[in-house]
N, C-alpha and C positions, 0 to 999 in steps of 0.2 A: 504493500500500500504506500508507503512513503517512499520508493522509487517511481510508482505511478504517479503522486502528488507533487513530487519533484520535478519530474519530465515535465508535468505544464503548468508551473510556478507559483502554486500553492503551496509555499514554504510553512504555513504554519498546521497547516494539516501533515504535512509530511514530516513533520518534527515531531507531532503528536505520535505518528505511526513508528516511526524511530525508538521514541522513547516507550513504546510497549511494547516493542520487538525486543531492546535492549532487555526489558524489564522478563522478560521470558527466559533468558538466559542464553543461551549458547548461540549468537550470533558470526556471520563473518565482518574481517576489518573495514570492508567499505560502511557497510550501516553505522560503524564506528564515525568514520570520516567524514558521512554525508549527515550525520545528525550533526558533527564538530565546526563542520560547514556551515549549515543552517543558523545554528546559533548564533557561529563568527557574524555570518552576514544582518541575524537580527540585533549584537551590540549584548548578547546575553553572557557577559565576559564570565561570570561567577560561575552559570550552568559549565559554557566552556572548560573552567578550570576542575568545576567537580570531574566530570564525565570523561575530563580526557588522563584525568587522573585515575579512575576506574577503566578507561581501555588503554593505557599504560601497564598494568596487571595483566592485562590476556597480553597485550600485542606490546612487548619493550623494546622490538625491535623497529618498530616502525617511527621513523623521522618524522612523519605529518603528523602524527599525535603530540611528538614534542614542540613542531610547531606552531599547531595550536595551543597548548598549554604556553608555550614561550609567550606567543604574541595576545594571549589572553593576560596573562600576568604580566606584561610589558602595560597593555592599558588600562589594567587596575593598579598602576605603579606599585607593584608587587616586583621590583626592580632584583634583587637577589635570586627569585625562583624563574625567573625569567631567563637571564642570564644561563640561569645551568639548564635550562630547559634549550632554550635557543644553541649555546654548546653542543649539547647532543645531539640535536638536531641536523648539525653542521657536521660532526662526525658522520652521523650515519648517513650525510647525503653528497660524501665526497665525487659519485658520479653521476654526480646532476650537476653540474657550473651553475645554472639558471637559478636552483632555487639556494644553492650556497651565494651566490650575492644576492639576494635577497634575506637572509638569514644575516649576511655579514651588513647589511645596513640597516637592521632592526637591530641588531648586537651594537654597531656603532650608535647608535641613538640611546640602547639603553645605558652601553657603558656612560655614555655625558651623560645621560640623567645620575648618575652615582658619581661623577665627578673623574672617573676614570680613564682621563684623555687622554693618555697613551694607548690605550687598549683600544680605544672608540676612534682614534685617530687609524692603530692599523687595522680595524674593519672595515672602516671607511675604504683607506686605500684600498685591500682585498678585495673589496665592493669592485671598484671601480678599475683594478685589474683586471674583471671577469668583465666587464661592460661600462668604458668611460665615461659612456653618456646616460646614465642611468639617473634620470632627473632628481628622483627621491634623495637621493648620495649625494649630488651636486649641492643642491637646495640645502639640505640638512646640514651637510659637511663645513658650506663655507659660511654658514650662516653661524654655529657653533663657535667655528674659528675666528668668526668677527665680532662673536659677543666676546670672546676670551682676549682677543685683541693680538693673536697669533700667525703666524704664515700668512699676513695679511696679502701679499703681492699673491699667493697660491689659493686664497678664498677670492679674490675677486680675478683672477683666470676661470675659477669654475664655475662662479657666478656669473661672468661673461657670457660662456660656451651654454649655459642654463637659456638667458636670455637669446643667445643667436637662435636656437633650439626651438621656445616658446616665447615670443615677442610679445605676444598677448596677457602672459598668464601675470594676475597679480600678485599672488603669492611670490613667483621667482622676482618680479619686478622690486618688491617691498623685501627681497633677501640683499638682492644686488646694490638699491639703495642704501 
């Protein structure tokens, strides 16, 4: 039922159907994923954290549970269980490029939120080793490094190549400023 509800965009019926499949017991990893999904997309960071913390119990090896556990407790600034969630995550997902810089510029973000700019510094770059133009890394990165008041000539190149990139967007416009 909650992959039928899914297929045609009835997210919260299908989450209902998720969470009684789960509630049945012995489920596979995507019902895991697509309920973890659900959630992400409705902002239910706490369910997030519970549930992916119980399919971390079946499934420890799977990276997209630590992802969401990471980037659920990254936005309930649950900043420490993030971190090692996001870590693992990164571990386990050394052959995937794509979603390791993605992982490495949510790690960069969360390390400055903890003040940990050497750390957040080289995710950053990592990020942006795997994809220079990767707007989120740009944006965040030099904007970071212009609050701290650091590698200012290398936050306003990135902020530059931001704005060549996206002329429009205000967000980068109000970084670059």
């Amino acid at each position: 039922g909650g992959d039928l509800y899914l297929s045609t965009g009835r997210n919260r019926e299908a989450q209902t159907e998720y969470l009684r499949a789960i509630e049945c017991g012995d489920v596979n990893f995507e019902v895991w994923e697509n309920l973890l999904y659900l959630e992400t997309q409705l902002e239910q960071y706490d369910n997030v954290i519970k549930h992916s913390e119980s399919a971390l119990e079946l499934f420890p090896n799977q990276s997209m549970i630590y992802y969401f556990n990471g980037f659920a407790n990254m936005r309930e600034r649950h900043y420490p269980e993030a971190i090692a969630s996001l870590e693992q995550a990164k571990k386990l997902s050394s052959s995937n490029p794509k979603l390791v810089a993605e992982l490495n510029g949510m790690l960069g973000d969360t390390y400055n939120a903890t003040k940990a700019y050497d750390k957040s510094d080289k995710a950053y770059e990592e990020a942006l080793s795997i994809n220079p133009n990767n707007d989120a890394v740009l944006n965040n990165y030099s904007y970071y490094l212009a609050l701290r008041k650091t590698s200012l000539d290398k936050a306003e190149k990135m902020s530059t190549l931001l704005i060549k990139n996206n002329p429009d967007n205000p967000t980068y416009l109000d970084t670059h400023a």
